[in-house]
C-alpha positions as CSV (number, residue, x, y, z in Angstrom):
1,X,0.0,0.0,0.0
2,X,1.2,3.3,-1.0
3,X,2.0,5.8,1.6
4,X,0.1,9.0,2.0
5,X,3.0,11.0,1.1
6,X,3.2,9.3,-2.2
7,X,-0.5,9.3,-2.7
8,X,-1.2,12.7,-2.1
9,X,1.5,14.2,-4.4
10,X,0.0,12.0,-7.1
11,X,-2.8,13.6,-6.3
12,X,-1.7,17.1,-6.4
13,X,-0.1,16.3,-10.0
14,X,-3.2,15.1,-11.1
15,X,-5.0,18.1,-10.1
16,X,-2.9,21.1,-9.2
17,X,-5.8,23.2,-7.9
18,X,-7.4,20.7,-5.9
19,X,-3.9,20.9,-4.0
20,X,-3.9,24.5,-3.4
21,X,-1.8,25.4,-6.5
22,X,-2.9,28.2,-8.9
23,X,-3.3,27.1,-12.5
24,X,-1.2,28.3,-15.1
25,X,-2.2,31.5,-16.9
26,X,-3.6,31.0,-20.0
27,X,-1.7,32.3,-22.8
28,X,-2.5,35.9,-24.3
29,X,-3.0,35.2,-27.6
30,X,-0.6,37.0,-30.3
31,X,-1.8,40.3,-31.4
32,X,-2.5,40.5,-35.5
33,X,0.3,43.1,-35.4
34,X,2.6,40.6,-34.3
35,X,2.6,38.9,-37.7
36,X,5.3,38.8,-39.9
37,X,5.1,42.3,-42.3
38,X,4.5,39.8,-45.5
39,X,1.5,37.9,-43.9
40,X,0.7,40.8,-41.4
41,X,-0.7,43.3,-44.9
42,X,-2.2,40.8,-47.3
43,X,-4.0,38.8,-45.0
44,X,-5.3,40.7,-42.3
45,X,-5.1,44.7,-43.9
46,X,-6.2,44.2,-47.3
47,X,-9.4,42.2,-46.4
48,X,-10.0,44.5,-43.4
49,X,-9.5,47.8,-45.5
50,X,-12.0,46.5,-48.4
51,X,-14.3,45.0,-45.8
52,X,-14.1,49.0,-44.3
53,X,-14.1,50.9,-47.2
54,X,-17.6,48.8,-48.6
55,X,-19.4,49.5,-45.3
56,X,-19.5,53.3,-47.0
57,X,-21.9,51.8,-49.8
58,X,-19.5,51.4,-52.7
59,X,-18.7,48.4,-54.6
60,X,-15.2,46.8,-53.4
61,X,-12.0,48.4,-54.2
62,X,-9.4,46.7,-55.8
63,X,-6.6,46.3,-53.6
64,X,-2.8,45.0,-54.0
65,X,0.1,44.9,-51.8
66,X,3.4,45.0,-53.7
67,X,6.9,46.3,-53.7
68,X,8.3,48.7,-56.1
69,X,8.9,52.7,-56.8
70,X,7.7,54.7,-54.5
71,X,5.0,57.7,-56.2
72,X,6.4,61.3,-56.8
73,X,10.0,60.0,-55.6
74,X,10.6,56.9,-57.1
75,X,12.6,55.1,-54.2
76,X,11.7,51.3,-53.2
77,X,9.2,51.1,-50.7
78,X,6.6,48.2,-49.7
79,X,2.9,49.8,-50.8
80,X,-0.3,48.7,-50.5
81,X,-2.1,50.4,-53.8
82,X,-5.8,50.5,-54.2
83,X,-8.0,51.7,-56.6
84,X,-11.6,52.8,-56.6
85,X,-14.6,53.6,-58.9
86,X,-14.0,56.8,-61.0
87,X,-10.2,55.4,-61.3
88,X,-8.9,57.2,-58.3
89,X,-6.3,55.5,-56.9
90,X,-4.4,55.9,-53.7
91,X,-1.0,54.3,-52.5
92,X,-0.3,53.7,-48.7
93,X,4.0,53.3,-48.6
94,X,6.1,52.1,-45.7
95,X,9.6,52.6,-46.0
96,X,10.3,49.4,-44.6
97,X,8.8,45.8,-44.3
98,X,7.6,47.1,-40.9
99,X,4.0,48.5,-39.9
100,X,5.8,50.5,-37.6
101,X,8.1,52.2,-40.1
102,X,7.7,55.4,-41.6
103,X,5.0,55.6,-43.8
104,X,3.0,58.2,-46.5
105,X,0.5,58.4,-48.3
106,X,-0.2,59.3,-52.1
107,X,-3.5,60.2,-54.0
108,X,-4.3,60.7,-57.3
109,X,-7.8,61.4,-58.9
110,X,-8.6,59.9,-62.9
111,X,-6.5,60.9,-65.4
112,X,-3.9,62.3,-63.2
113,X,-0.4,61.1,-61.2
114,X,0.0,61.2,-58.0
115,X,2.2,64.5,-57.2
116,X,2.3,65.1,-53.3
117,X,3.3,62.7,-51.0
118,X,1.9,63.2,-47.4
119,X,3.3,61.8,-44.3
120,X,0.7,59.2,-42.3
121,X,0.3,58.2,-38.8
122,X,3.7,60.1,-38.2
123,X,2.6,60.9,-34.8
124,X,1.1,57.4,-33.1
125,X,3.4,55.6,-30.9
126,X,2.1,52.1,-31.3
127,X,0.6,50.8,-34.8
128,X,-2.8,48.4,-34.7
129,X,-4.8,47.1,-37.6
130,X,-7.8,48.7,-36.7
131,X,-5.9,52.3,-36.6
132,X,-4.4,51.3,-40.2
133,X,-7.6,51.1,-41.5
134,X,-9.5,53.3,-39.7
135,X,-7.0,56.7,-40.4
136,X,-6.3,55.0,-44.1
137,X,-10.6,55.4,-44.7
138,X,-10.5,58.5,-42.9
139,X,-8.4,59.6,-45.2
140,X,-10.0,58.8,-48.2
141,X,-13.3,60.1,-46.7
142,X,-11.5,63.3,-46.4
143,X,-10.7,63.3,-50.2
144,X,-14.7,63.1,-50.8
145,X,-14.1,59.4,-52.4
146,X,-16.4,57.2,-49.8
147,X,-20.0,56.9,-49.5
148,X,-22.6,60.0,-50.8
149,X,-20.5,62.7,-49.8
């Protein structure tokens, strides 16, 4: 026959709170912002930002996510490029494969090129999803290009 020493510590391995012993916390999961830049902007921005910009009414914009030249400047930059009915396109660039990196914004209405590059979200110490979209449709709001403005 066991002893009770044996029996109870079999016991409290079995079940740790019946014993006295706090369980584990469980596990935060990982914030969408923690993904990896390449999986981070096609699979959770782009479908977010159409998803956003077709709760103004409009039909769904055509969205890409690429590297290449920069607008106005022409330096390398990651972009995430949209374009919307009317051919006005936009083009949101980050300087590196980074949310968090420096990033601007172009616009550019049919017909024409982009020619101004504007700085976004220059000022915001930490970088979510939901402020992505929500300042990126703000901004094209602002340009009169969403909803029955």
């Amino acid at each position: 026959m066991p002893d009770s020493d044996t029996a109870n510590q079999a016991a409290a391995q079995a079940n740790p709170e019946a014993a006295g012993a706090k369980p584990a916390p469980k596990a935060k999961p990982p914030a969408p912002e923690d993904k990896p830049f390449a999986e981070f902007v096609p699979q959770l921005l782009l479908p977010a930002l159409a998803k956003e910009i077709q709760s103004y009414g409009g039909p769904e914009p055509e969205l890409s996510f690429e590297q290449g030249p920069m607008p106005v400047v022409g330096s390398t930059c990651w972009m995430l490029r949209g374009s919307l009915p009317g051919s006005r396109r936009f083009w949101l660039c980050f300087t590196a494969d980074d949310i968090s990196s420096a990033k601007t914004i172009a616009v550019a209405e049919a017909g024409a090129e982009p020619s101004l590059l504007e700085s976004f979200l220059i000022d915001e110490k930490k970088i979510t999803l939901a402020l992505l979209v929500s300042r990126l449709v703000q901004r094209l709001n602002g340009q009169k290009w969403l909803g029955p403005n």
